[in-house]
C-alpha positions as CSV (number, residue, x, y, z in Angstrom):
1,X,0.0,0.0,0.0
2,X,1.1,3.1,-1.1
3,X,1.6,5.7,2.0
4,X,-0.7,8.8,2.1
5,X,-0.4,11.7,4.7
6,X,-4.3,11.5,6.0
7,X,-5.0,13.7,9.4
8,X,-7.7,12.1,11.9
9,X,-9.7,14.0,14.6
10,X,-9.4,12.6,18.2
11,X,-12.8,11.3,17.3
12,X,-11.8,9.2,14.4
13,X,-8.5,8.1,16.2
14,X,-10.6,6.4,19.3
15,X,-12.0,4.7,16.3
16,X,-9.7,3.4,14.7
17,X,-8.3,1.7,17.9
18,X,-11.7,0.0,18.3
19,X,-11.2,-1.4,15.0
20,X,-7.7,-2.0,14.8
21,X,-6.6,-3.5,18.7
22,X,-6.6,-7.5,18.9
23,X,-9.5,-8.6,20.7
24,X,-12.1,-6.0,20.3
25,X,-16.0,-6.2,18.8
26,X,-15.2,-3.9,15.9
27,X,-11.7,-5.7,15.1
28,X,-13.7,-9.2,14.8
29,X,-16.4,-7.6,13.0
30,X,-13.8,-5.9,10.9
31,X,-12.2,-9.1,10.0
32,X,-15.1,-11.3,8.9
33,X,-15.9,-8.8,6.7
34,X,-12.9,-8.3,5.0
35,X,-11.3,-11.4,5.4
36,X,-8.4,-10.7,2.6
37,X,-7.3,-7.9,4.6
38,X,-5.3,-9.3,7.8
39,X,-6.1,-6.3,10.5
40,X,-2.8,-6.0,12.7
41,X,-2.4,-1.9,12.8
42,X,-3.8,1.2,11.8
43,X,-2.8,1.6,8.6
44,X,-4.0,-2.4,8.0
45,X,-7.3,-1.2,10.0
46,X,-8.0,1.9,7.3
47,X,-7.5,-0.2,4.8
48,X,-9.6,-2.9,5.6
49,X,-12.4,0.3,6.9
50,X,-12.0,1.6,3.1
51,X,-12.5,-1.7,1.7
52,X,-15.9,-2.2,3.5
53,X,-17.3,1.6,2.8
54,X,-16.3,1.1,-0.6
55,X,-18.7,-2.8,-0.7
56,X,-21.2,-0.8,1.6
57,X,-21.4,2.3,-1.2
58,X,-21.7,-0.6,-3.8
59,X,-24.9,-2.2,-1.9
60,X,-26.3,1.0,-1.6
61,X,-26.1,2.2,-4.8
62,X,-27.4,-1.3,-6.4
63,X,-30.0,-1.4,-4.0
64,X,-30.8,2.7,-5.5
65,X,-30.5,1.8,-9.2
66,X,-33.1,-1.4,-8.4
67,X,-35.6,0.4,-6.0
68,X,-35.8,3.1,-9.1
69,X,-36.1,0.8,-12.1
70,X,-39.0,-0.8,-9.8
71,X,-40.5,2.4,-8.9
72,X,-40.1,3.2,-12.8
73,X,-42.1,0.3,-13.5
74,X,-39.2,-1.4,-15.2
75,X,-39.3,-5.0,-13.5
76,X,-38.1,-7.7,-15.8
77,X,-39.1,-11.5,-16.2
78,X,-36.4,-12.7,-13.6
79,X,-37.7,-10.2,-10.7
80,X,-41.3,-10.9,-11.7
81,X,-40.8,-14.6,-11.1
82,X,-38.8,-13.8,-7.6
83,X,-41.9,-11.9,-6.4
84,X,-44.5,-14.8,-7.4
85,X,-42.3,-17.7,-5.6
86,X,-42.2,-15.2,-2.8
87,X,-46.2,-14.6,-2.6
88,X,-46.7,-18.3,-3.3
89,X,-44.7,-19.5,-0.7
90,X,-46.5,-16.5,1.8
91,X,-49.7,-18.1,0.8
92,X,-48.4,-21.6,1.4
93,X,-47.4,-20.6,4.9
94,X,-50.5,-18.6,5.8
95,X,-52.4,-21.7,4.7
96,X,-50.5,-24.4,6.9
97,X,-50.9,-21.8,10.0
């Protein structure tokens, strides 16, 4: 990884720690997220943090671009079909109940 000069407020540096010290929740969480990244300081940490904003962003943005296309009207055969296994197998359930 190439170094960049990047300045954190106190804020941000608290954390980083939480993500980036052996043992913690956000470290664990950190590491099953990005697996390929092995999280054993900082710098590995922001890495790892960029990677995951960057998937999260990706998400978010496919999830956007699909809620509009439906809201557009613009469904195709594939998602049609999703939505009538998922309201037959509704009716299946509320029928067994």
């Amino acid at each position: 990884m190439k170094r960049r000069t990047a300045g954190f407020l106190d804020a941000e540096d608290d954390l980083l720690v939480a993500y980036s010290t052996e043992g913690t929740p956000g470290r664990e969480a950190l590491q099953q997220v990005v697996p390929e990244v092995p999280v054993d300081s900082v710098s590995s940490a922001i890495r790892a943090l960029v990677i995951a904003g960057h998937r999260s962003l990706a998400v978010d943005q496919l999830r956007q671009s699909y809620d509009a296309a439906v809201a557009a009207g613009d469904v195709d055969e594939e998602a049609a079909s999703w939505y009538r296994g998922v309201a037959t197998t509704l009716a299946e359930i509320w029928d067994a109940g």
